[in-house]
N, CA, C and O atoms as a Tripos MOL2 file, in Angstrom:
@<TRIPOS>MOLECULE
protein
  284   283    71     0     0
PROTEIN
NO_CHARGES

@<TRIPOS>ATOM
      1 N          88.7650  110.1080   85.9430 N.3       1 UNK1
      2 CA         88.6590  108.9760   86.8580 C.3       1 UNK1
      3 C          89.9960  108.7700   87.5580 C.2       1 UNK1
      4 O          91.0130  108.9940   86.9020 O.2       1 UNK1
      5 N          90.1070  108.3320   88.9260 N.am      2 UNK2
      6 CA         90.8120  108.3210   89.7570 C.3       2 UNK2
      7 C          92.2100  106.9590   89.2850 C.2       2 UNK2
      8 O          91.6840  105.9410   88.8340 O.2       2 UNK2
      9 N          93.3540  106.9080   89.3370 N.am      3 UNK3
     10 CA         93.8380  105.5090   89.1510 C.3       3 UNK3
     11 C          93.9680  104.8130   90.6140 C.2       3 UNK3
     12 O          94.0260  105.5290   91.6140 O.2       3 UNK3
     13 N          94.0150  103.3310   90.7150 N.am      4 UNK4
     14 CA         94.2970  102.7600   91.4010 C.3       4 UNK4
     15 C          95.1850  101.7000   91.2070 C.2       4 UNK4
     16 O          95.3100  101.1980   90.0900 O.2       4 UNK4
     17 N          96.1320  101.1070   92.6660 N.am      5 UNK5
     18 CA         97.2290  100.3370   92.8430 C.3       5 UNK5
     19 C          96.6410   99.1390   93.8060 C.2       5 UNK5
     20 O          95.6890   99.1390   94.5860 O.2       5 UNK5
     21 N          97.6800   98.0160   93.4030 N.am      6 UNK6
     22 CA         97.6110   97.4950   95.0050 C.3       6 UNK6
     23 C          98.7480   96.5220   95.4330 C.2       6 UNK6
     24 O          99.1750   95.5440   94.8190 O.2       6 UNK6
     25 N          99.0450   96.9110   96.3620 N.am      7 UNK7
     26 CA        100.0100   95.9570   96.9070 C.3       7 UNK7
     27 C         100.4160   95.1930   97.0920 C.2       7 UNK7
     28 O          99.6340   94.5910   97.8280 O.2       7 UNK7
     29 N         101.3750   94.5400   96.9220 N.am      8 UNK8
     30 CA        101.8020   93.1300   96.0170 C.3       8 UNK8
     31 C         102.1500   92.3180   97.3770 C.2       8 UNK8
     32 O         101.8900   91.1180   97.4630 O.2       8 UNK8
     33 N         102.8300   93.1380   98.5700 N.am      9 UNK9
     34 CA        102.8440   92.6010   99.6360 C.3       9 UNK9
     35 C         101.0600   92.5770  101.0090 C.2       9 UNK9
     36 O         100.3160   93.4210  101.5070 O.2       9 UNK9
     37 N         101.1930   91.1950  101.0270 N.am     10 UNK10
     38 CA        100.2980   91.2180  101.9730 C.3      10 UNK10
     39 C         100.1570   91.9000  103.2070 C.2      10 UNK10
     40 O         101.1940   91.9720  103.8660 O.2      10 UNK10
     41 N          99.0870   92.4460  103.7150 N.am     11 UNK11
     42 CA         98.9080   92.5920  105.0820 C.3      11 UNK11
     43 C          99.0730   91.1220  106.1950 C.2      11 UNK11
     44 O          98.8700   89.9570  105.8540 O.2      11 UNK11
     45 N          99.5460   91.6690  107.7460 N.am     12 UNK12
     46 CA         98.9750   90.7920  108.4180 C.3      12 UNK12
     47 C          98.2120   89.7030  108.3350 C.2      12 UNK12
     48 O          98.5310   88.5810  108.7300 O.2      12 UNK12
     49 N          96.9260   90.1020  107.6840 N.am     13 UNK13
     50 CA         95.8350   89.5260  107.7980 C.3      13 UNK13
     51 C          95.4800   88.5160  106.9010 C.2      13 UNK13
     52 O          94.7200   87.5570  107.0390 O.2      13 UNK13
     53 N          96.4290   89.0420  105.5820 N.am     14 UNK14
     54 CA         96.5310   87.8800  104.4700 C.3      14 UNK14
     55 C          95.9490   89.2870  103.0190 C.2      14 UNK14
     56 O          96.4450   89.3680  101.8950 O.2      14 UNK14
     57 N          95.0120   90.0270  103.4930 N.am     15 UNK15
     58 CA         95.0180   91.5540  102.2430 C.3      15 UNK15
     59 C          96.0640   91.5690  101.7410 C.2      15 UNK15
     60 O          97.1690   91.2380  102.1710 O.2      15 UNK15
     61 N          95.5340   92.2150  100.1880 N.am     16 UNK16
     62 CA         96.7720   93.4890   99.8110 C.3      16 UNK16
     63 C          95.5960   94.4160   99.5560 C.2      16 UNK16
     64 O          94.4190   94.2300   99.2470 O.2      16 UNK16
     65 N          96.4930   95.6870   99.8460 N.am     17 UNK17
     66 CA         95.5040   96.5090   99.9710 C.3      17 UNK17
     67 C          95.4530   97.2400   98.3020 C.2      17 UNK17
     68 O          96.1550   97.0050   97.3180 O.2      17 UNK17
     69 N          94.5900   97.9630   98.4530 N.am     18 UNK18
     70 CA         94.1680   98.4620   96.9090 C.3      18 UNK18
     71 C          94.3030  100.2430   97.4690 C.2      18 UNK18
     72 O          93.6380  100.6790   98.4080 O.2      18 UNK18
     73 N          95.2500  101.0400   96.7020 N.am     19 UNK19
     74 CA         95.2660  102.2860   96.8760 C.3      19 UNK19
     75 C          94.8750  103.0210   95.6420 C.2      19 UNK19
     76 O          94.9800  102.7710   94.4410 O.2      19 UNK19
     77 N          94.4340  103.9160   96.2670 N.am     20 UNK20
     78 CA         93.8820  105.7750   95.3500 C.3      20 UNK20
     79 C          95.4730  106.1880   94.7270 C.2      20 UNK20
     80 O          96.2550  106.5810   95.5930 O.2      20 UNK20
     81 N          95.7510  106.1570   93.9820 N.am     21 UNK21
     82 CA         97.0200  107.0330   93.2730 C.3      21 UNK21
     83 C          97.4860  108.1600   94.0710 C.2      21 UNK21
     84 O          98.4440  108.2970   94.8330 O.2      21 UNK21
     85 N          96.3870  109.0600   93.6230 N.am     22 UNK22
     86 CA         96.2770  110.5490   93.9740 C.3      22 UNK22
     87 C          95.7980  110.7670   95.1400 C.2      22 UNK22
     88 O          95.9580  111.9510   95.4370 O.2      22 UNK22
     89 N          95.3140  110.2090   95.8950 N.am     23 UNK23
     90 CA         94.8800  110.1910   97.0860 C.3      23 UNK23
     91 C          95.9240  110.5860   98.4960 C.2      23 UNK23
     92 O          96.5570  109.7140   99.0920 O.2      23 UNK23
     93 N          95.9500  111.9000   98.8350 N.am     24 UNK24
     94 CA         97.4780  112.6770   99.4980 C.3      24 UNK24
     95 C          96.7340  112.3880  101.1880 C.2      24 UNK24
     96 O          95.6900  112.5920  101.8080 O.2      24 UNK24
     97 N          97.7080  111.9540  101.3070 N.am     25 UNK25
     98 CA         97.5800  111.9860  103.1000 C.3      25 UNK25
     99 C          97.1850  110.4340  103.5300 C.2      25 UNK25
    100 O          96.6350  110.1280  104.5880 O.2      25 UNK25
    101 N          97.6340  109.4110  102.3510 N.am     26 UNK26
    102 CA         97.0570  108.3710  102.8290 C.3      26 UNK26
    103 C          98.3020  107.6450  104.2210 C.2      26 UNK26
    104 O          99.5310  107.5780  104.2450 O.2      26 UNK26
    105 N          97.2580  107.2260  105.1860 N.am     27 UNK27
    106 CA         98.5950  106.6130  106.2950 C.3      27 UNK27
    107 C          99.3930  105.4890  105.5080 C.2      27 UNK27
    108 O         100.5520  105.8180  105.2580 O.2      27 UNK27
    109 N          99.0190  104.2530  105.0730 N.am     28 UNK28
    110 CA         99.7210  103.5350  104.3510 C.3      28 UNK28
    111 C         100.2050  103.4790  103.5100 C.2      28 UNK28
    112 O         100.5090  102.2880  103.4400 O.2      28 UNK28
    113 N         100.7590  104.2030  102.2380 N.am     29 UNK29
    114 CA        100.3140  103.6700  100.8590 C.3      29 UNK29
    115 C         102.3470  102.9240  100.7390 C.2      29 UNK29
    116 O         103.3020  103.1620  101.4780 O.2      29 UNK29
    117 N         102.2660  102.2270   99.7610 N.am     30 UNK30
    118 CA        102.8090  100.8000   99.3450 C.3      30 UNK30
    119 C         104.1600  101.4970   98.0560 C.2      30 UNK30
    120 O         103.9620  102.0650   96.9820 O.2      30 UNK30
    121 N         105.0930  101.2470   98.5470 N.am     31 UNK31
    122 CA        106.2990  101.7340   97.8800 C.3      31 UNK31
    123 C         106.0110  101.3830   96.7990 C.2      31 UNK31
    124 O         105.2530  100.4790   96.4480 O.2      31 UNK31
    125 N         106.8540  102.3830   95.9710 N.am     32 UNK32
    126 CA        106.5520  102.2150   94.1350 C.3      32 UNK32
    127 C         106.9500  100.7970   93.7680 C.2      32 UNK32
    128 O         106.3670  100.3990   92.7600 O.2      32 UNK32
    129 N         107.8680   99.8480   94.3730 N.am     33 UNK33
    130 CA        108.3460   98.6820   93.9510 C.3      33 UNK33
    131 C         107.3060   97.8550   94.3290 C.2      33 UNK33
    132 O         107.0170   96.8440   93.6880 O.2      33 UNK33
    133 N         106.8700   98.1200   95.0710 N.am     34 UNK34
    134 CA        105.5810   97.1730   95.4790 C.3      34 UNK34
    135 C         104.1020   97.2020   95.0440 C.2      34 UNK34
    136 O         103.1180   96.6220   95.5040 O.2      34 UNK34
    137 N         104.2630   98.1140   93.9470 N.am     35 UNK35
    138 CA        103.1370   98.3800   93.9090 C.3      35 UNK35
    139 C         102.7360   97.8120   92.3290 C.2      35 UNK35
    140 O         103.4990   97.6620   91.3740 O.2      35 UNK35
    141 N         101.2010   97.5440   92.4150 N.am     36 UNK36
    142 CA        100.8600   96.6540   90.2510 C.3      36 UNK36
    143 C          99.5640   97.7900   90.2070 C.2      36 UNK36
    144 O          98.7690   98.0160   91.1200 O.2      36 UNK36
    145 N          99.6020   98.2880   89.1470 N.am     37 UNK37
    146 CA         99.3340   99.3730   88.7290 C.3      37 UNK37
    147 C          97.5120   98.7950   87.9780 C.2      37 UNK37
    148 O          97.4220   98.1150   86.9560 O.2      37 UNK37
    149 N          96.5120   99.1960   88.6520 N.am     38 UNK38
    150 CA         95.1250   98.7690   88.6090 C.3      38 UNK38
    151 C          94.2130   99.4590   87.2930 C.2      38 UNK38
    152 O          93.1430   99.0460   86.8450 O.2      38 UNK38
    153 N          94.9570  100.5560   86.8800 N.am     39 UNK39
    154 CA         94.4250  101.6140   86.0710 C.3      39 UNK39
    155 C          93.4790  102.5300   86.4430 C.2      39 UNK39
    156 O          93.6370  102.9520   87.5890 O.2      39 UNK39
    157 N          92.6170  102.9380   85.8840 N.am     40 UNK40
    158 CA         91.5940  104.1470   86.1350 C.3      40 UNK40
    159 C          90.0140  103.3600   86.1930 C.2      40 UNK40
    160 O          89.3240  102.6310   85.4800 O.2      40 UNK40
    161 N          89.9520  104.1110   87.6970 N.am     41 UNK41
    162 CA         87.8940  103.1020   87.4830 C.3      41 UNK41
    163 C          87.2950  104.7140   88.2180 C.2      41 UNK41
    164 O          87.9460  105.6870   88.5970 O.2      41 UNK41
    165 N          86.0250  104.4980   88.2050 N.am     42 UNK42
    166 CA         85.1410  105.3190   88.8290 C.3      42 UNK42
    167 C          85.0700  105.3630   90.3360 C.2      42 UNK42
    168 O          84.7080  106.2610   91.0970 O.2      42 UNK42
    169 N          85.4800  104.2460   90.5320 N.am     43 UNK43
    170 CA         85.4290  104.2430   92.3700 C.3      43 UNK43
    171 C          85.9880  103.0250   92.8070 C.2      43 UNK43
    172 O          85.7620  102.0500   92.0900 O.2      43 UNK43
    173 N          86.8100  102.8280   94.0340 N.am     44 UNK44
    174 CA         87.4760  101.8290   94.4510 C.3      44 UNK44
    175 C          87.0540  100.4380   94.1710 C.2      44 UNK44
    176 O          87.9520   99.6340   93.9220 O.2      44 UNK44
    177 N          85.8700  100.0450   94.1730 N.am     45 UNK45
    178 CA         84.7170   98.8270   94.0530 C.3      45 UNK45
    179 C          85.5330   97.8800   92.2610 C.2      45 UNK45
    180 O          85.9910   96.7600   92.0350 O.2      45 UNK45
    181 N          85.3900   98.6930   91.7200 N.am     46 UNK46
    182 CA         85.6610   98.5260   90.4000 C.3      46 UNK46
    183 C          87.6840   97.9700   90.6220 C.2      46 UNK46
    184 O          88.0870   96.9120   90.1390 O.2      46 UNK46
    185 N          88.3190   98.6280   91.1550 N.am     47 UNK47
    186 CA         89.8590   98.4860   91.2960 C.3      47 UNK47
    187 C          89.9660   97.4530   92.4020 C.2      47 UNK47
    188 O          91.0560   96.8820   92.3750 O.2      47 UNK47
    189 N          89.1700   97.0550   93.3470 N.am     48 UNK48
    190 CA         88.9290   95.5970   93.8860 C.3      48 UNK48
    191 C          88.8460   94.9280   93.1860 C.2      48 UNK48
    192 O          89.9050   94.3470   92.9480 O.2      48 UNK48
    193 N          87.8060   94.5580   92.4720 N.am     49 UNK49
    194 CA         87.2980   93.7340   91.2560 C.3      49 UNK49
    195 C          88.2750   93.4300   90.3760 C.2      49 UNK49
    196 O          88.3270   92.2430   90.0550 O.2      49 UNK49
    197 N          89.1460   94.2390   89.8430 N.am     50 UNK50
    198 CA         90.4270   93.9580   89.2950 C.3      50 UNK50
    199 C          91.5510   93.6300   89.7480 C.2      50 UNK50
    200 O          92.5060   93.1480   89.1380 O.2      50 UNK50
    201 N          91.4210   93.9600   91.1240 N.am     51 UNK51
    202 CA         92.8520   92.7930   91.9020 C.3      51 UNK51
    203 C          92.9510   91.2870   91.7000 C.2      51 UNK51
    204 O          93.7880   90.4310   91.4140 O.2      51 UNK51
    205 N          91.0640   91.4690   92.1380 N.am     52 UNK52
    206 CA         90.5890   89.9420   92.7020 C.3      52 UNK52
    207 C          90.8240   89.2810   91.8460 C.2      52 UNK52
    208 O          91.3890   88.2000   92.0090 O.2      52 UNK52
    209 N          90.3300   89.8960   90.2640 N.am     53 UNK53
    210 CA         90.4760   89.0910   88.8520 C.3      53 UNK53
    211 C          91.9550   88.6350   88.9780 C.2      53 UNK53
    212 O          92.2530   87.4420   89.0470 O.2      53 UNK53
    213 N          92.8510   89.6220   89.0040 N.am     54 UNK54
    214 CA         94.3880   89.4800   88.8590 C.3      54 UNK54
    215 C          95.5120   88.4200   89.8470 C.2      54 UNK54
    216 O          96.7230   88.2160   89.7710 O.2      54 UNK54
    217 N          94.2560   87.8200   90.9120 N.am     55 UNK55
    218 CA         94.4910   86.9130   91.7570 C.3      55 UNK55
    219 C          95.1030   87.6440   93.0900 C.2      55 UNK55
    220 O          96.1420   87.1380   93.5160 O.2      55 UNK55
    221 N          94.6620   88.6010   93.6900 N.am     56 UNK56
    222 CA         95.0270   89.3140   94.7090 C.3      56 UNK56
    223 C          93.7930   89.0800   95.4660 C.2      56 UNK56
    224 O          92.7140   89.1040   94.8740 O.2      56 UNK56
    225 N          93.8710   88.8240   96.8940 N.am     57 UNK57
    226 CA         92.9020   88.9080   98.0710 C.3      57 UNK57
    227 C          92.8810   90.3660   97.9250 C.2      57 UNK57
    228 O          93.8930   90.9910   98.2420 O.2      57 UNK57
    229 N          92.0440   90.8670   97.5650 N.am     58 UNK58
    230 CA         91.8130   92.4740   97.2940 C.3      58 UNK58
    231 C          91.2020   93.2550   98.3580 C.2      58 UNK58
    232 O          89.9970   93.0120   98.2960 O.2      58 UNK58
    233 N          91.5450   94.4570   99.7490 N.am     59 UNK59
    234 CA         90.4100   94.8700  100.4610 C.3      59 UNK59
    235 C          91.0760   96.0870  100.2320 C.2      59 UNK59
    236 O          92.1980   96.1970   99.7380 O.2      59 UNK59
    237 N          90.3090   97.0380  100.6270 N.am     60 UNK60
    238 CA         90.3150   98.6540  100.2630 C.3      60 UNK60
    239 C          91.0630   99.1570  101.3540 C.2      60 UNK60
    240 O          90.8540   98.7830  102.5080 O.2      60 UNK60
    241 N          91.8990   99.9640  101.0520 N.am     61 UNK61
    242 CA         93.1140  100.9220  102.2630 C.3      61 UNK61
    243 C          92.1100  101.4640  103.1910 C.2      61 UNK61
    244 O          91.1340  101.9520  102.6210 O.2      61 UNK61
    245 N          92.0970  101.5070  104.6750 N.am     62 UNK62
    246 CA         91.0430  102.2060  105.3510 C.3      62 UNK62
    247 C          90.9720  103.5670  105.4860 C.2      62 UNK62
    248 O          90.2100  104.1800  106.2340 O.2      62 UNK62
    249 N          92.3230  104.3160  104.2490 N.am     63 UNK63
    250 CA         92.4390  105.6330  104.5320 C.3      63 UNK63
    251 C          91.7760  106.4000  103.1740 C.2      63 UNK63
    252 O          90.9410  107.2900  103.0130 O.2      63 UNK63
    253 N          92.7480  105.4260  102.1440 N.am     64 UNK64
    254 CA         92.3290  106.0140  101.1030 C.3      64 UNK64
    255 C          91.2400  105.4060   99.9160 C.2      64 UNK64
    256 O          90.9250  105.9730   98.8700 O.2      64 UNK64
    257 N          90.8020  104.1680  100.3790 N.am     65 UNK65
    258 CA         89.3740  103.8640  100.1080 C.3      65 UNK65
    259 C          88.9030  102.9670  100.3450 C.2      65 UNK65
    260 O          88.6960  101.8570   99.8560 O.2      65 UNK65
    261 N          88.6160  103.7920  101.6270 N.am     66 UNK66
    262 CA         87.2170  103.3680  102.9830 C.3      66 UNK66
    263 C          86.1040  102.8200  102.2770 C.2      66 UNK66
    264 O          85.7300  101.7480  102.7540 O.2      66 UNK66
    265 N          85.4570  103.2250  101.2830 N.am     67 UNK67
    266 CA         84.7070  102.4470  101.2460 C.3      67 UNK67
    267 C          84.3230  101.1230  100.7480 C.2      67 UNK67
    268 O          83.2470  100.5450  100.8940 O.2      67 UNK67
    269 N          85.3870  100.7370  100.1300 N.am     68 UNK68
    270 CA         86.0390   99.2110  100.2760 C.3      68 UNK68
    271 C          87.1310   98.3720  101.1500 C.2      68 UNK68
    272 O          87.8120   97.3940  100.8420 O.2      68 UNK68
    273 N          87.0330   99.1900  102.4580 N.am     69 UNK69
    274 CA         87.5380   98.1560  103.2500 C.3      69 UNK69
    275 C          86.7970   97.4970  104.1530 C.2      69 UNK69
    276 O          86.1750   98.0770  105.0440 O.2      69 UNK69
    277 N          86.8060   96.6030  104.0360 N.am     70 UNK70
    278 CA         86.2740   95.5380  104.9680 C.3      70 UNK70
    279 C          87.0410   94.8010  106.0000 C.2      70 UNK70
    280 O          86.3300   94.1470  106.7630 O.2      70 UNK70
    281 N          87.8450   94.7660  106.1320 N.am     71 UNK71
    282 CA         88.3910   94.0170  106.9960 C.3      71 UNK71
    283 C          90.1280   94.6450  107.4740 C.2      71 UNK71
    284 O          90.8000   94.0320  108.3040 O.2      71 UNK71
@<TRIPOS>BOND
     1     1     2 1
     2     2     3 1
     3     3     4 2
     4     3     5 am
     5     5     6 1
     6     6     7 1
     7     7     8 2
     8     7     9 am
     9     9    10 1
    10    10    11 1
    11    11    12 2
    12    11    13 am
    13    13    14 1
    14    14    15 1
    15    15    16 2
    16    15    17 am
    17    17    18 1
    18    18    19 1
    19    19    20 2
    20    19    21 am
    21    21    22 1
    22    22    23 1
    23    23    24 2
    24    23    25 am
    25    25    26 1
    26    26    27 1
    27    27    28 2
    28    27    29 am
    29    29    30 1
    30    30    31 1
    31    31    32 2
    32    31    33 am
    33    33    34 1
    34    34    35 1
    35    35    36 2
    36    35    37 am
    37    37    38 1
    38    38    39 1
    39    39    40 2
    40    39    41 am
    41    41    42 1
    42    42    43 1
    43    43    44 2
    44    43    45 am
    45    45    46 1
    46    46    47 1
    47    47    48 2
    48    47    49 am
    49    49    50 1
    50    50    51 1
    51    51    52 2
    52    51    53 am
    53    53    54 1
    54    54    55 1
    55    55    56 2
    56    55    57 am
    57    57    58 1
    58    58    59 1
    59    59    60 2
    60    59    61 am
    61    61    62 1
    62    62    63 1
    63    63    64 2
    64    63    65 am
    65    65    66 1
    66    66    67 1
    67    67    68 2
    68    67    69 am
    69    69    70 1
    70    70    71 1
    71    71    72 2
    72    71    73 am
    73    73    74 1
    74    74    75 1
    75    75    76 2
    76    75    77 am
    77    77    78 1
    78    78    79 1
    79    79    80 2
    80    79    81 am
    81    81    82 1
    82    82    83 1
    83    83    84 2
    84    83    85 am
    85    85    86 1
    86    86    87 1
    87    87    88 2
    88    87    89 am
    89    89    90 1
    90    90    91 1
    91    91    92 2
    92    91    93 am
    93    93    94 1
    94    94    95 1
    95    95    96 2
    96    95    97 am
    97    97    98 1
    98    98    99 1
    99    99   100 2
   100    99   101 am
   101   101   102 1
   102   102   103 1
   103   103   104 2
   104   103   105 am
   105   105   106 1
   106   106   107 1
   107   107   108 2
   108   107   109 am
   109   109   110 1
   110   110   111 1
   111   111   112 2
   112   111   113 am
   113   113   114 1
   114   114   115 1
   115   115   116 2
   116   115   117 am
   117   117   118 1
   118   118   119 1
   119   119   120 2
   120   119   121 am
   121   121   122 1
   122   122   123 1
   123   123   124 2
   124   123   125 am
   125   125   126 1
   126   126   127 1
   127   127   128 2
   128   127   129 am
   129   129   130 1
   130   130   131 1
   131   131   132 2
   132   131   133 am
   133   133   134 1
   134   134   135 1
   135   135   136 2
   136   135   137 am
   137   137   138 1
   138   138   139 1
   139   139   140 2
   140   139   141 am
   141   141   142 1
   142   142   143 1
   143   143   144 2
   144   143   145 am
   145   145   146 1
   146   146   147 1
   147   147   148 2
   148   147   149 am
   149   149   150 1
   150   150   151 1
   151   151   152 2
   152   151   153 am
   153   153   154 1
   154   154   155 1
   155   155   156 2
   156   155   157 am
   157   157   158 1
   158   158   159 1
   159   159   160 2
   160   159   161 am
   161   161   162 1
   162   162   163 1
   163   163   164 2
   164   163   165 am
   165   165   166 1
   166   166   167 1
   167   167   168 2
   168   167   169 am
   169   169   170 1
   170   170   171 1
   171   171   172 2
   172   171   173 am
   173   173   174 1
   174   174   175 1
   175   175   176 2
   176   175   177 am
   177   177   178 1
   178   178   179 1
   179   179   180 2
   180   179   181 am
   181   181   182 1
   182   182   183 1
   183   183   184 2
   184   183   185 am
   185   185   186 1
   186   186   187 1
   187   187   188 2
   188   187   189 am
   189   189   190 1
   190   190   191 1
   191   191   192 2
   192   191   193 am
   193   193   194 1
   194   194   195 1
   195   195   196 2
   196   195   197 am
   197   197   198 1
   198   198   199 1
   199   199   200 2
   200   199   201 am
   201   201   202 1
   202   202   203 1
   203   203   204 2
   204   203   205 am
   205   205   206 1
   206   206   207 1
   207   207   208 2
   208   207   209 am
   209   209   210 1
   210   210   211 1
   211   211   212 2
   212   211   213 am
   213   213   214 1
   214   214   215 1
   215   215   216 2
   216   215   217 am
   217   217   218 1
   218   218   219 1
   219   219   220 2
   220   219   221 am
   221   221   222 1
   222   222   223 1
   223   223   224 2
   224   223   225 am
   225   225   226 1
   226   226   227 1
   227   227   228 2
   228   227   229 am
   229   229   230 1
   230   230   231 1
   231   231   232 2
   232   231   233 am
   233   233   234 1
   234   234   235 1
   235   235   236 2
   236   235   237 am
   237   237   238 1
   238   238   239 1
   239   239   240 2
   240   239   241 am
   241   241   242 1
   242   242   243 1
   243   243   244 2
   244   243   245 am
   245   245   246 1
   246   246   247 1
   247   247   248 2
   248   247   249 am
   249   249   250 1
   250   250   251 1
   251   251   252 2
   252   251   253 am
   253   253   254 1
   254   254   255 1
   255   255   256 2
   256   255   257 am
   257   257   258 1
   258   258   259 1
   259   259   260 2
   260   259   261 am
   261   261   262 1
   262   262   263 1
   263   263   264 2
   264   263   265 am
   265   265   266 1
   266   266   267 1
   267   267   268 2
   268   267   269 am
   269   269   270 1
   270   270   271 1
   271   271   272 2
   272   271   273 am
   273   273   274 1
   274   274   275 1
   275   275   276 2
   276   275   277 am
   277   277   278 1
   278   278   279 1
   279   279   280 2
   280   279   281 am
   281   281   282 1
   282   282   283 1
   283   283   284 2
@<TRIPOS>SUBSTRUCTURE
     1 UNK1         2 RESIDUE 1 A UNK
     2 UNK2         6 RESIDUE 1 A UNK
     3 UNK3        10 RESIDUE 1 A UNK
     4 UNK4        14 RESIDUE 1 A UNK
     5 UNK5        18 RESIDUE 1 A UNK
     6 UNK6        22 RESIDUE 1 A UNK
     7 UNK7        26 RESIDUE 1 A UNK
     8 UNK8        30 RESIDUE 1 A UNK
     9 UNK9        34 RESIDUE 1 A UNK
    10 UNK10       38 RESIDUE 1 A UNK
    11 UNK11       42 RESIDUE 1 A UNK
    12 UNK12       46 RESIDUE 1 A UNK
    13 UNK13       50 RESIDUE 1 A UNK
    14 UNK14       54 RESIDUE 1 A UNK
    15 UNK15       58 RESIDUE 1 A UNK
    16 UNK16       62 RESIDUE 1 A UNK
    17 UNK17       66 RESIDUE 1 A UNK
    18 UNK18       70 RESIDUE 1 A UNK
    19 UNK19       74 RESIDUE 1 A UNK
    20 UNK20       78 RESIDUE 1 A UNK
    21 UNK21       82 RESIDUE 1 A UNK
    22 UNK22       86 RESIDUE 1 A UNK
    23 UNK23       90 RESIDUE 1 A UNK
    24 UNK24       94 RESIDUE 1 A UNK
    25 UNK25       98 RESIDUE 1 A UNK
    26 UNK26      102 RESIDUE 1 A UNK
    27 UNK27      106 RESIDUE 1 A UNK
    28 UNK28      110 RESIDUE 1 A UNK
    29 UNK29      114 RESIDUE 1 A UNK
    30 UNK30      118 RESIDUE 1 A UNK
    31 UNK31      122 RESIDUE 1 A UNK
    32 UNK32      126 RESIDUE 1 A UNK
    33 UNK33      130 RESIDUE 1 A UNK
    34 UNK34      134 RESIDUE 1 A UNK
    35 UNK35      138 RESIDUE 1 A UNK
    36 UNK36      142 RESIDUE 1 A UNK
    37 UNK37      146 RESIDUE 1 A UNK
    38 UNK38      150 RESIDUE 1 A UNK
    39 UNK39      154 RESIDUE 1 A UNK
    40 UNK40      158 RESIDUE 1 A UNK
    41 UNK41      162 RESIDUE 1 A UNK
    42 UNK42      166 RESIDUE 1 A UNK
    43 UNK43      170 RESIDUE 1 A UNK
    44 UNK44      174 RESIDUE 1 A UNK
    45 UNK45      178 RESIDUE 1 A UNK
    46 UNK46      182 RESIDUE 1 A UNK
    47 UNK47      186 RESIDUE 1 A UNK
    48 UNK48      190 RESIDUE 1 A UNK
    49 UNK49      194 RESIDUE 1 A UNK
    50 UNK50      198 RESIDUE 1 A UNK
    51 UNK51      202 RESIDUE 1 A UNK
    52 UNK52      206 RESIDUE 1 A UNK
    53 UNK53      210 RESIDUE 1 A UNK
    54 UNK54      214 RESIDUE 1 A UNK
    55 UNK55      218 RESIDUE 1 A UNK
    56 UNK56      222 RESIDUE 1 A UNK
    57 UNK57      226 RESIDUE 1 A UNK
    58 UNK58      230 RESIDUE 1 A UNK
    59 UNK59      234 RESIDUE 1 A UNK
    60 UNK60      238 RESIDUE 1 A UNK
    61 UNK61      242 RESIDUE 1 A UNK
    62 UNK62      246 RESIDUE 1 A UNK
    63 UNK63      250 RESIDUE 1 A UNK
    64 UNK64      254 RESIDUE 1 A UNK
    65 UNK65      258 RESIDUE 1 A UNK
    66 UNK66      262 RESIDUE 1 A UNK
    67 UNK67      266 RESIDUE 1 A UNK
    68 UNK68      270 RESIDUE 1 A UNK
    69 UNK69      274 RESIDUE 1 A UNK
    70 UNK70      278 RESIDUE 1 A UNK
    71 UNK71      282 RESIDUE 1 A UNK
């Protein structure tokens, strides 16, 4: 299973985004200092869910997982 991060600094928009670890070629991904470490899920959905718990406005990187970004 894949690990996931997410970014401690907000987007613009008020997000932090939630990144793929391993995920190479992502346009954004979030300096190691910035980053809180989500652990291992099956698919991005699950590493949202654990931001949100962790009190993060949680949306998915649009590069490295699209299919939790929304906004």
């Amino acid at each position: 299973m894949p690990n996931f991060y997410v970014n401690k600094n907000k987007q613009a928009n008020g997000d932090n985004e939630v990144h793929r670890s391993d995920e190479v070629g992502c346009q954004n991904p979030a300096s190691s200092a910035n980053r809180v470490d989500l652990g291992s899920h099956s698919d991005c959905h699950g590493a949202v869910q654990n931001a949100k718990s962790s009190g993060y406005n949680a949306n998915g990187c649009y590069y490295c997982c699209n299919a939790c970004h929304t906004t």
